[in-house]
N, CA, C and O atoms as a Tinker XYZ file with bonds, in Angstrom:
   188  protein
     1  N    -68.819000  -48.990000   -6.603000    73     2
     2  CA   -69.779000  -48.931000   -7.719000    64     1     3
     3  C    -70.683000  -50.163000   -7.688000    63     2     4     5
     4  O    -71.892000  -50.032000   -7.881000    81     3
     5  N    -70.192000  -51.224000   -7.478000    73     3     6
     6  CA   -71.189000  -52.386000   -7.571000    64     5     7
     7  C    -72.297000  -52.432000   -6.561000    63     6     8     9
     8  O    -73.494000  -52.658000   -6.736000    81     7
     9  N    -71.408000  -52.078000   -5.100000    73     7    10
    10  CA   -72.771000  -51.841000   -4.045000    64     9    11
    11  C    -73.624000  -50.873000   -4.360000    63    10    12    13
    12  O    -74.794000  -51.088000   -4.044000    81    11
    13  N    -73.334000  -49.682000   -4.992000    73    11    14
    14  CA   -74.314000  -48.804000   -5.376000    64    13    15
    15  C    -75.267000  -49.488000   -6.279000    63    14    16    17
    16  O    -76.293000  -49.759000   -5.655000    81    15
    17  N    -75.315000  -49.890000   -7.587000    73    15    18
    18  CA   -75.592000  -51.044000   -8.035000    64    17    19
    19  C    -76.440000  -52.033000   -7.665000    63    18    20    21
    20  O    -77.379000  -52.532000   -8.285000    81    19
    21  N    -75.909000  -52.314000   -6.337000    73    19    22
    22  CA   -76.944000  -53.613000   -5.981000    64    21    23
    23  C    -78.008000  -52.808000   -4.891000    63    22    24    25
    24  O    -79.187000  -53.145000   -4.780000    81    23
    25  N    -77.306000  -51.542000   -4.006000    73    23    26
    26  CA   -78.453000  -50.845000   -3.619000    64    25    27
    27  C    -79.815000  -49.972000   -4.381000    63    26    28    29
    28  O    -80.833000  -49.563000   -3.822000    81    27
    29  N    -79.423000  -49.858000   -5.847000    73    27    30
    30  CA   -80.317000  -49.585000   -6.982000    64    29    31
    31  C    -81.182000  -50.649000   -6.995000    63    30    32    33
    32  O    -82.313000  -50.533000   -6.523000    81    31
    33  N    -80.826000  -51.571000   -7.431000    73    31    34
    34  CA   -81.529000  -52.642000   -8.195000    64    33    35
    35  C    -82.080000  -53.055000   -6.781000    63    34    36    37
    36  O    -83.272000  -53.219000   -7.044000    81    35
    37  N    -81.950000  -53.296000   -5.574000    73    35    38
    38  CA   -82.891000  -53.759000   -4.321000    64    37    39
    39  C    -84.134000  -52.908000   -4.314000    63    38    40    41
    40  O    -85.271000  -53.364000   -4.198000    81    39
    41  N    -83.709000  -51.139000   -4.499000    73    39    42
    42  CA   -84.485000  -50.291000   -4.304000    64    41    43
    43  C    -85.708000  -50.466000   -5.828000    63    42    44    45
    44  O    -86.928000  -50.594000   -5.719000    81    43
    45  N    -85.119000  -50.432000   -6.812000    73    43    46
    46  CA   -86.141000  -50.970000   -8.402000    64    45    47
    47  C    -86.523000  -52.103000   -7.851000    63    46    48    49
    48  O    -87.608000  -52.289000   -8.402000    81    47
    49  N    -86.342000  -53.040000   -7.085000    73    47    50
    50  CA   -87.246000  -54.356000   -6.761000    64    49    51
    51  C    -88.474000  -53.927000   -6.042000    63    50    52    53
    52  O    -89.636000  -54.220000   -6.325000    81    51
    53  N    -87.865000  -52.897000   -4.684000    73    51    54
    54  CA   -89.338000  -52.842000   -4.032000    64    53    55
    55  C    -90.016000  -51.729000   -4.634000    63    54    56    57
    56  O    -91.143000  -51.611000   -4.152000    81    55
    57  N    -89.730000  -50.803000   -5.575000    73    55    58
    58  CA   -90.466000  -50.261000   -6.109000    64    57    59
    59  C    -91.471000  -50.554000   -7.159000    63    58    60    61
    60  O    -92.515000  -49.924000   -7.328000    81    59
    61  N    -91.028000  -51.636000   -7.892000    73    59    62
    62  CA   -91.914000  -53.126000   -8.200000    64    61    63
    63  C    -92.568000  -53.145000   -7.530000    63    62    64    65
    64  O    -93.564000  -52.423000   -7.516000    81    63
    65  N    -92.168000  -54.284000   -6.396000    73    63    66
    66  CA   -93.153000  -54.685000   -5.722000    64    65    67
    67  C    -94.588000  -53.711000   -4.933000    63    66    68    69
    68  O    -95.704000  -54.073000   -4.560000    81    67
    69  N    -93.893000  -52.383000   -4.928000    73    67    70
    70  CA   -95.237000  -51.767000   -4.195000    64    69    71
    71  C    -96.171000  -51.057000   -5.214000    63    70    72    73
    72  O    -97.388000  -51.089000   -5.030000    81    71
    73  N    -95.645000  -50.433000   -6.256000    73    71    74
    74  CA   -96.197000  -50.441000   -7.383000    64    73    75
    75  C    -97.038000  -51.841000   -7.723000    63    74    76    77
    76  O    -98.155000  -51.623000   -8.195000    81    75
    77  N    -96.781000  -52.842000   -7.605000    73    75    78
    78  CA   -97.681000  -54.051000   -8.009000    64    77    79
    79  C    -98.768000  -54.338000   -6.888000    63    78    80    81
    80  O    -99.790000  -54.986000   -7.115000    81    79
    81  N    -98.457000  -53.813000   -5.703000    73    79    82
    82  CA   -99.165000  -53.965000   -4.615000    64    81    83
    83  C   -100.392000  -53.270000   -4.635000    63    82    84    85
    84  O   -101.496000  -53.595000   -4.197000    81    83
    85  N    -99.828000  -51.786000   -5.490000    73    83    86
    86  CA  -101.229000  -50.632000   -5.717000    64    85    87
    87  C   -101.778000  -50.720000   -6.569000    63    86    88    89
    88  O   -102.868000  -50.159000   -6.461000    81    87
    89  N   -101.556000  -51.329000   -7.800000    73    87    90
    90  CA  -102.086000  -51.808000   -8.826000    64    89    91
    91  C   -103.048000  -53.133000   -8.803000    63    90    92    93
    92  O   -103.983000  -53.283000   -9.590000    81    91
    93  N   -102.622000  -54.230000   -7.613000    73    91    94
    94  CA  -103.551000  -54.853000   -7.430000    64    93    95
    95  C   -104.811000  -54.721000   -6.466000    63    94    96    97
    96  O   -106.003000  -55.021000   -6.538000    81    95
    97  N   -103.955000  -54.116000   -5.512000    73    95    98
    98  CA  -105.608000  -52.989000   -4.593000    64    97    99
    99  C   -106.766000  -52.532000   -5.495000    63    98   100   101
   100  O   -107.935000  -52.905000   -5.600000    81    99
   101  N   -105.804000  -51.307000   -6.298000    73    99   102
   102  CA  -107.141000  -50.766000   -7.289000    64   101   103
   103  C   -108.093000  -52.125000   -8.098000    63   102   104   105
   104  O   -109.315000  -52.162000   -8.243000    81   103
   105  N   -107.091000  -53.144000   -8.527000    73   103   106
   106  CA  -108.232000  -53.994000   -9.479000    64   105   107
   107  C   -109.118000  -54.855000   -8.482000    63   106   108   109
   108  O   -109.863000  -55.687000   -9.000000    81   107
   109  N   -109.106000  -54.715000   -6.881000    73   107   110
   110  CA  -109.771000  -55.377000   -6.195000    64   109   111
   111  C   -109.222000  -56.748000   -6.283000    63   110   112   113
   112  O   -110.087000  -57.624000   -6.268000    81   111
   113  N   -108.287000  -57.053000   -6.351000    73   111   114
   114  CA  -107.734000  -58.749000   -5.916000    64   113   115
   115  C   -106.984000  -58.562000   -4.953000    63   114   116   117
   116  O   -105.789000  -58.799000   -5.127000    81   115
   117  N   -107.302000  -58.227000   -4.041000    73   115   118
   118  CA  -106.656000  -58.153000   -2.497000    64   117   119
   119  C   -106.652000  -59.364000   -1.829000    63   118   120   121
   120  O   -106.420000  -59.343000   -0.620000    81   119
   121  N   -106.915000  -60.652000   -2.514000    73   119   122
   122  CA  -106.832000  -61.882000   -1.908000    64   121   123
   123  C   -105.810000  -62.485000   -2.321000    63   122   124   125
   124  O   -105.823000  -63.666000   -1.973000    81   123
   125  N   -104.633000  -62.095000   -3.109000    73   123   126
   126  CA  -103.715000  -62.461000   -3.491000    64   125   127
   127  C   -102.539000  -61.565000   -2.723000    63   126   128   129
   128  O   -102.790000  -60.371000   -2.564000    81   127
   129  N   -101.229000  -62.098000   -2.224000    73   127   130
   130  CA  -101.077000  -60.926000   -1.400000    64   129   131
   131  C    -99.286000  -60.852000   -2.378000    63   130   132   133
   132  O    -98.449000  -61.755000   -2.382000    81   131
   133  N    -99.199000  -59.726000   -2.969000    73   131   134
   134  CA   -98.335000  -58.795000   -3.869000    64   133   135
   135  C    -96.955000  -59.932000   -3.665000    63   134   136   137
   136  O    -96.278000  -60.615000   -4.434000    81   135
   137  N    -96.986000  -59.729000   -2.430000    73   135   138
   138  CA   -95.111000  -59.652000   -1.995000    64   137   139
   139  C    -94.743000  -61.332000   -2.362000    63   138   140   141
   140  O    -93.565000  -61.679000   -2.452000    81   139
   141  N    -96.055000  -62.472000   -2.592000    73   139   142
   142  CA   -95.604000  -63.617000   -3.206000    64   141   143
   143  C    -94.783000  -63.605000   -4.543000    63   142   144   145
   144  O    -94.405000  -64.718000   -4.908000    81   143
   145  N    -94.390000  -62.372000   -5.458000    73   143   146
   146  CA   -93.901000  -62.596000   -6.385000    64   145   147
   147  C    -92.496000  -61.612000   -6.382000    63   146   148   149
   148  O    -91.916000  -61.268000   -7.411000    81   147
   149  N    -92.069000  -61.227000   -4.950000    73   147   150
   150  CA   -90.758000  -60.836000   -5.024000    64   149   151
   151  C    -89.819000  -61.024000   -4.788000    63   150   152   153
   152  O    -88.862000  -60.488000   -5.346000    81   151
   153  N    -89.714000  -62.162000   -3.533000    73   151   154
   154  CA   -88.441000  -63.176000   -3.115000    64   153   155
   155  C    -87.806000  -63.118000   -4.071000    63   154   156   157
   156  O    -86.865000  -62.333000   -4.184000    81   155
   157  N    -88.334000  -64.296000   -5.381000    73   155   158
   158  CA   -87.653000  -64.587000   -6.683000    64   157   159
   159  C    -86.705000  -63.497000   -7.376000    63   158   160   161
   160  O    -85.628000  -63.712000   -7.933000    81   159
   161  N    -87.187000  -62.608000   -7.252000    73   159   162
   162  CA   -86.698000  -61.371000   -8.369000    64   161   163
   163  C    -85.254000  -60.855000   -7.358000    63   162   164   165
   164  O    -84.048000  -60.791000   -7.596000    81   163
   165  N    -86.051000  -60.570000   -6.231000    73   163   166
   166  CA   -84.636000  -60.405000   -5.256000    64   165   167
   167  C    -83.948000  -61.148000   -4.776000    63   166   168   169
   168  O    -82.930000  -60.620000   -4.330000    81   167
   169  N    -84.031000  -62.395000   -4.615000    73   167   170
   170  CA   -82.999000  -63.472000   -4.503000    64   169   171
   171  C    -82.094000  -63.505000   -5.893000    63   170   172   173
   172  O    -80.936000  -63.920000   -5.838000    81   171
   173  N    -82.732000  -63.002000   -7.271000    73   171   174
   174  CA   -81.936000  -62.941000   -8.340000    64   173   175
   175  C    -80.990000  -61.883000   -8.161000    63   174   176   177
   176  O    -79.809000  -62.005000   -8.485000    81   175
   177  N    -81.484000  -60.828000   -7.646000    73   175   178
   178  CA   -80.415000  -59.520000   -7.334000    64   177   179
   179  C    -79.437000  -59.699000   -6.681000    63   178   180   181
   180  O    -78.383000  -59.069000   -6.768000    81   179
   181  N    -79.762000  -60.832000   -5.753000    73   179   182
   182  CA   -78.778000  -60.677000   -4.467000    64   181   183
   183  C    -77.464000  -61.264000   -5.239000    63   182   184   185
   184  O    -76.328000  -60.803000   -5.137000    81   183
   185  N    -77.792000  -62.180000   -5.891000    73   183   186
   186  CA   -77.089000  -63.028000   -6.633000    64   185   187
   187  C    -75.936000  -61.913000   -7.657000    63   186   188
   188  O    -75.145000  -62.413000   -8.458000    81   187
């Protein structure tokens, strides 16, 4: 149960992250690049 768990919550991270990725395409800030704000969140998961 817990690995299921932590394979959820990895999978809700990058679904974040690419969801945030398409959301910043559309607003045209493509000079910022998405994946700088997901280490953090998934280094918290891993945890």
């Amino acid at each position: 149960m817990g690995l299921k768990s932590l394979v959820t919550a990895a999978l809700a991270a990058l679904a974040l992250a690419v969801a945030a990725a398409a959301v910043r395409r559309r607003l045209g800030s493509g000079s910022v690049p998405p994946i700088a704000d997901a280490p953090p969140r998934v280094s918290d998961f891993s945890h």
